[in-house]
C-alpha positions as semicolon CSV with decimal commas, in nm:
position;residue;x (nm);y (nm);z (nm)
1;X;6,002;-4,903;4,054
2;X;6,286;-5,076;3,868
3;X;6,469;-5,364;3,990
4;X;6,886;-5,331;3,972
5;X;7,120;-5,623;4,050
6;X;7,445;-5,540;4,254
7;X;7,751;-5,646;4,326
8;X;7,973;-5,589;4,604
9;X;8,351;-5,746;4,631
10;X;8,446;-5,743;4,978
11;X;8,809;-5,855;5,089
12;X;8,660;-6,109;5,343
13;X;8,487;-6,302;5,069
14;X;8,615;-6,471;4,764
15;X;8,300;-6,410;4,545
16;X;8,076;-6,081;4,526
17;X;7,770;-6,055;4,707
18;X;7,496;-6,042;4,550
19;X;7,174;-5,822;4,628
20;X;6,910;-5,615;4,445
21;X;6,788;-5,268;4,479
22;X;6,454;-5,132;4,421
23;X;6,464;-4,730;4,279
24;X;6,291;-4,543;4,088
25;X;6,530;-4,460;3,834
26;X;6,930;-4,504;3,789
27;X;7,030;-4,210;3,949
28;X;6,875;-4,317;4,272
29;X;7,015;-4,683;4,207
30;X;7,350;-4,556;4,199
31;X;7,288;-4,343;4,528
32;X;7,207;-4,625;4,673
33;X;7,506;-4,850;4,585
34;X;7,761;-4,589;4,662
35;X;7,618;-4,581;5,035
36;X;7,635;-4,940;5,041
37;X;7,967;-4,953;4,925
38;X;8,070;-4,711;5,193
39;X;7,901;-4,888;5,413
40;X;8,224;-5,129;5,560
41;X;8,510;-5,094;5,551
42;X;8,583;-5,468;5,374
43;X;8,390;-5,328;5,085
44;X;8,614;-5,278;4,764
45;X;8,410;-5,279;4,472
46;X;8,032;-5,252;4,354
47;X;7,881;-5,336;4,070
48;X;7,535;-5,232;3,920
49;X;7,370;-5,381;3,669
50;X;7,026;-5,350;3,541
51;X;6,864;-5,604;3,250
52;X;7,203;-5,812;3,253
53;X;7,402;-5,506;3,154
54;X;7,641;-5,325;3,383
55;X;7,574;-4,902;3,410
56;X;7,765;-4,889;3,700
57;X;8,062;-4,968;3,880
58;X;8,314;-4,801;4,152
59;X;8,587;-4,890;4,354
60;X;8,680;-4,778;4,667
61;X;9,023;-4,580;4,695
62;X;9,199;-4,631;5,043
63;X;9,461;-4,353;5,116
64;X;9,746;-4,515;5,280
């Protein structure tokens, strides 16, 4: 298992969150953070980084 750090801006907070996800490889990682950035509403943004370096990141598109 590989350990991934992750980011999440939500618009109720003024910094990320941070939390860290356990996968087996980066593909599953980024599974993993896109359900938990459509997880709320509130989230906008996720980050994932693995070894310091970012190999991830999406924001979420709101239709108006």
């Amino acid at each position: 298992m590989r350990t991934f750090t992750c980011f999440t801006t939500d618009q109720r907070y003024g910094v990320p969150t941070l939390s860290f996800i356990l996968a087996a490889d980066e593909e599953r990682a980024r599974e993993i953070a896109r359900r938990e950035l459509l997880s709320a509403r509130e989230h906008t943004g996720i980050e994932l980084h693995e070894n310091g370096r970012c190999i991830f990141t999406e924001k979420r598109s709101f239709a108006s």
